[in-house]
C-alpha positions as CSV (number, residue, x, y, z in Angstrom):
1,X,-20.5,-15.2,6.8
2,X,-17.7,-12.8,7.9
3,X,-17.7,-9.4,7.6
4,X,-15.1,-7.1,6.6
5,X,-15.7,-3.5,7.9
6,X,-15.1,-0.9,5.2
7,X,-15.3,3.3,5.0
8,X,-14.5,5.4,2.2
9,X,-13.0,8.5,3.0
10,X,-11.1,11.4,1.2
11,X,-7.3,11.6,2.0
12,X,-4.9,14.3,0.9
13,X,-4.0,12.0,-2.1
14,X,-7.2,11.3,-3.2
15,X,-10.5,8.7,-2.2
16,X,-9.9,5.6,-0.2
17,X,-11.8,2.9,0.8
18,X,-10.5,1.3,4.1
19,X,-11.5,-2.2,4.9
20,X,-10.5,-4.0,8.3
21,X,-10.9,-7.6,9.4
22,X,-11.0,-9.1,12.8
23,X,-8.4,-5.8,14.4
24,X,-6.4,-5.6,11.4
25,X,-6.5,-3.3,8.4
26,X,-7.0,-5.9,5.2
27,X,-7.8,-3.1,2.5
28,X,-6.4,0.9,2.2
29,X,-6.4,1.7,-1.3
30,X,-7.4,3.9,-3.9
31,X,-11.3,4.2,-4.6
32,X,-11.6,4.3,-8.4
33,X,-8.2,2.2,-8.7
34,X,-8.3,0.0,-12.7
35,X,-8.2,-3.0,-10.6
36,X,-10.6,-2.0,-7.8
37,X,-12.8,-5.0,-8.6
38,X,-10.2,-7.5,-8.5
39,X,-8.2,-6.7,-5.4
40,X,-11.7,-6.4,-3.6
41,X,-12.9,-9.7,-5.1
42,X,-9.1,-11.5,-3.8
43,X,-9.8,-10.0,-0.2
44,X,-13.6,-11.1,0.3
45,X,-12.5,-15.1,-1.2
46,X,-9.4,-14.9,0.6
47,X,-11.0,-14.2,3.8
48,X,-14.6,-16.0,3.0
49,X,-16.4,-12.4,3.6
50,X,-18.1,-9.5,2.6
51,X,-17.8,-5.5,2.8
52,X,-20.0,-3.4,5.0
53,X,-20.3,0.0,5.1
54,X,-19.5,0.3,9.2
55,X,-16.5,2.3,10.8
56,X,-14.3,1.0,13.7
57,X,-11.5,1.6,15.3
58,X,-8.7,0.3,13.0
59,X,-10.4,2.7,10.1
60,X,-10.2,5.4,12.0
61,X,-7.0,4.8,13.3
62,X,-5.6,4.1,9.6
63,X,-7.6,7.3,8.4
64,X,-5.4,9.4,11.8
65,X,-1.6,7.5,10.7
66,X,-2.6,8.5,6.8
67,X,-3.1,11.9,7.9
68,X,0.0,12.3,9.9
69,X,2.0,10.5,7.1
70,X,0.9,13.4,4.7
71,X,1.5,16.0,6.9
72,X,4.7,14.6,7.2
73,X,4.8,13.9,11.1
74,X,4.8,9.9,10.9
75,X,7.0,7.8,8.8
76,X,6.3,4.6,10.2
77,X,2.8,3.4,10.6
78,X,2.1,1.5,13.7
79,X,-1.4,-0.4,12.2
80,X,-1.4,-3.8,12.3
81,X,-1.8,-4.8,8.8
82,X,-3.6,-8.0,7.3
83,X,-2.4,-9.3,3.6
84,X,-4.1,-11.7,1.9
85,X,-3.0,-13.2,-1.6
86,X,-0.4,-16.1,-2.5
87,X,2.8,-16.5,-0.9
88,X,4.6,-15.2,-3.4
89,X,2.9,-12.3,-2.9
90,X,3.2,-12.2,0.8
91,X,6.9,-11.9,0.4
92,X,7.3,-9.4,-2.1
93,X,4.7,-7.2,0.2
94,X,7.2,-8.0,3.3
95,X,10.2,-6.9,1.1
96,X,8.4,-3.8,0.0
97,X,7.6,-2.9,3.6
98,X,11.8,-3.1,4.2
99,X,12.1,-0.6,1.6
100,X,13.1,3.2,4.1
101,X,11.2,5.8,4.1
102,X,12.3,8.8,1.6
103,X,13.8,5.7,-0.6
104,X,13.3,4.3,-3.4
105,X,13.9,0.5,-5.1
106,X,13.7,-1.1,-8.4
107,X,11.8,-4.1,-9.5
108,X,14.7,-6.0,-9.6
109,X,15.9,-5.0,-6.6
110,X,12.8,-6.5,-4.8
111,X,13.6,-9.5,-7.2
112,X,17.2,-9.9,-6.0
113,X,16.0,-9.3,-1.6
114,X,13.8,-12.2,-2.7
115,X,16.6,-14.4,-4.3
116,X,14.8,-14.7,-7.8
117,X,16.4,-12.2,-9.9
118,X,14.6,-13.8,-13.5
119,X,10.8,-13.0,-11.1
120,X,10.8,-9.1,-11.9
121,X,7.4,-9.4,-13.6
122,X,5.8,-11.4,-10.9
123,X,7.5,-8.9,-8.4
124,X,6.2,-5.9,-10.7
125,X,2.3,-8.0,-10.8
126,X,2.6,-8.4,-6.9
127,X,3.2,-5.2,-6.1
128,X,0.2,-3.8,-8.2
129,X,-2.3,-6.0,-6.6
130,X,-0.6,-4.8,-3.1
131,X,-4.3,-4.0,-1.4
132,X,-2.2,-1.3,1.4
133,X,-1.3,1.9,-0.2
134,X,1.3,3.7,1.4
135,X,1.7,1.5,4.6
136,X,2.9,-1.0,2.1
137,X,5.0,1.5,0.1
138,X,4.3,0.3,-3.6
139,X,5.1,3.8,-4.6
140,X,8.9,3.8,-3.9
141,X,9.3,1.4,-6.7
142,X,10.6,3.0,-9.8
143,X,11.8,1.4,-13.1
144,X,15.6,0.2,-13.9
145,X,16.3,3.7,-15.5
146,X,14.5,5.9,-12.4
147,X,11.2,6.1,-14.5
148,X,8.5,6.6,-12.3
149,X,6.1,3.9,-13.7
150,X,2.8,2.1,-12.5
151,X,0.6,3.7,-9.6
152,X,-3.0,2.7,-8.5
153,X,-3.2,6.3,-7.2
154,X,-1.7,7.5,-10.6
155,X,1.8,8.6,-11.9
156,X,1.0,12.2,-10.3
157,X,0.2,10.9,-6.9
158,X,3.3,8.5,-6.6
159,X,5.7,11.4,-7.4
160,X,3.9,13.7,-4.6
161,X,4.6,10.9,-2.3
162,X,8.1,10.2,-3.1
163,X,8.4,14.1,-3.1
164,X,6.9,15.0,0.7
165,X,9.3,11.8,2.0
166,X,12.2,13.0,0.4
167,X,11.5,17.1,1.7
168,X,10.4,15.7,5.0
169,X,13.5,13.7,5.7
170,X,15.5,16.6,4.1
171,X,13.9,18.9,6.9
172,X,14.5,16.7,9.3
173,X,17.8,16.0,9.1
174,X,17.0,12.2,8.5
């Protein structure tokens, strides 16, 4: 059977559990997440494997880039990333990852860049089983009114990280 690498290790923003598959990073999310069970479940079927506890190089590189992103000296992760889930769910991922840095989107946004304005639920569902935080930037979504709502990290953790984006780019002069 085929193993997917996986560390846990504690981040500015909280515990994480890393997984990486054949040079890829498959899995960077939060550790006690609601749907912890499920997303890991999706990854192991989706890629016929199972977790071990072993670091490589693609966790530690994702653990370094994490890092620097919190510190605010990166703003574009260089990682290769692996998604795995439905099409659908491929798409919306690629359309998150299209949304800038110190920005922010709405559901229906995403729905519209994906020319399905009536999918803002499914949009909504596929961007809280998105298995990447950060790299995949679930947490510039925000409702219709600018409510900050749904997080895997928590409510308090996607407003720090839409914070330290919007001061860094602020301080930068991007």
């Amino acid at each position: 059977m085929n193993q997917i690498n996986t560390s846990y290790f504690k981040s500015g923003i909280g515990e994480l559990i890393a997984g990486s598959f054949d040079g890829r990073l498959c899995l960077l999310d939060f550790r006690y997440r609601k749907m912890r069970q499920v997303i890991d479940a999706r990854i192991k079927r989706g890629l016929a494997a199972q977790f071990i506890m072993r670091d490589d190089e693609v966790l530690l590189e994702a653990e370094k880039e994490l890092d620097e992103y919190l510190k605010g000296t990166r703003t574009v992760f260089d990682i290769p990333i692996l998604t795995i889930g439905t099409d659908f769910q491929k798409k919306v991922w690629e359309e998150l990852m299209r949304v800038p840095y110190g920005t922010t989107a709405t559901y229906a946004k995403l729905a519209g860049a994906l020319h399905n304005e009536n999918a803002v639920r499914a949009v909504a569902g596929a961007n809280a089983a998105n298995a990447i935080a950060v790299i995949i930037p679930c947490h510039r979504i925000i409702g219709k009114d600018g409510e900050l709502v749904g997080y895997g990290g928590g409510i308090t953790v996607k407003k720090r990280l839409l914070k330290l984006e919007k001061e860094n780019l602020q301080r930068t002069g991007g």
